[in-house]
N, C-alpha and C positions, 0 to 999 in steps of 0.2 A: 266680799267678806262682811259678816256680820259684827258690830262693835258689841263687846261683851265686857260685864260688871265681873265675871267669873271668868274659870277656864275650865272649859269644856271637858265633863267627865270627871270634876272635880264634886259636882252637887247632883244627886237625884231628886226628881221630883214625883208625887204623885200622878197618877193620868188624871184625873179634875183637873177642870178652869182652877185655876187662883188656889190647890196645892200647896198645903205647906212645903219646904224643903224634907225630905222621907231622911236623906242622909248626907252628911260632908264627909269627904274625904281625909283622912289624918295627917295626909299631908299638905291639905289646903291653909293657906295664910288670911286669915279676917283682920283687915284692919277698918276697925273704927273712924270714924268723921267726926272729930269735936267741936270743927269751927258748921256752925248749920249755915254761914252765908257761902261755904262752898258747896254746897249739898245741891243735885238733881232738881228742879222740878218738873215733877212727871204731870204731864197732863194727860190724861187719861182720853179724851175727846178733844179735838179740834172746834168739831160746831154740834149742832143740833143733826145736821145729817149723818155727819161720822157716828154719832150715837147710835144711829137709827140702825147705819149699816153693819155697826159690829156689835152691838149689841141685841139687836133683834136678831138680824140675819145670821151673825158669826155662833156666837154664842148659847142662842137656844136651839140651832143647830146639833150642836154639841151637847150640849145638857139632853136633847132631846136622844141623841143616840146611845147616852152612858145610862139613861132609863132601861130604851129599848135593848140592852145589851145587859142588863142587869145589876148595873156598876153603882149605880144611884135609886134611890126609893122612887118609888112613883109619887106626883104629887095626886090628895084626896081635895077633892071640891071644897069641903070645909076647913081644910090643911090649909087651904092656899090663903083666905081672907086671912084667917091669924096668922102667916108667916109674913103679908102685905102689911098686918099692924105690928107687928114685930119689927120689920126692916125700918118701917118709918119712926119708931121708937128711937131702934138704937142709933139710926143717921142723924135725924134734928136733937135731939136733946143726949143723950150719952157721947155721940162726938162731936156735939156742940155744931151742929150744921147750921140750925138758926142764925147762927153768927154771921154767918155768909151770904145772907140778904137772901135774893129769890134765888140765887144758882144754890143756896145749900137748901132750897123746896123743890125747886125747878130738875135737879141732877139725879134724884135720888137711885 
């Protein structure tokens, strides 16, 4: 059994990684968290290898075939450096990563 935040068939998602929710169901219940010292934290990565292995291997796996399948734009050679200054933009300074010592340079 899988532990789920939902029930199943209640939320659709886009086929992209990371997807916003496309639709909820009308008879789905959202309840809100106002105290944040019960709230999740998610950590995305365990170590440095887990990075490696889902995110290189998992991930651009998948990116790579939602290209080859038409689903996603191809990236352009010069596309790529400004989307690389882009991402480091809005990590360190728009969501305040800096704040986070070397893991909010280190993580990006």
């Amino acid at each position: 059994m899988i532990p789920r935040f939902f029930k199943k068939g209640f939320l659709k998602f886009g086929e992209k990684v990371h997807d916003p929710i496309d639709e909820i169901s009308s008879e789905a219940k959202i309840l809100y968290l106002w105290d944040e010292s019960l709230a999740v934290i998610h950590f995305t990565y365990i170590d440095i290898n887990h990075f490696l292995r889902k995110g290189i291997n998992g991930y651009t796996t998948i990116e790579a075939l939602n290209m080859f399948e038409g689903k996603k734009e191809k990236l352009e050679p010069g596309s790529l450096l400004l989307k690389a200054i882009e991402e480091i933009l809005i990590r360190l300074f728009l969501q305040k990563g800096y704040k986070d010592g070397f893991i909010g340079w280190g993580f990006m």
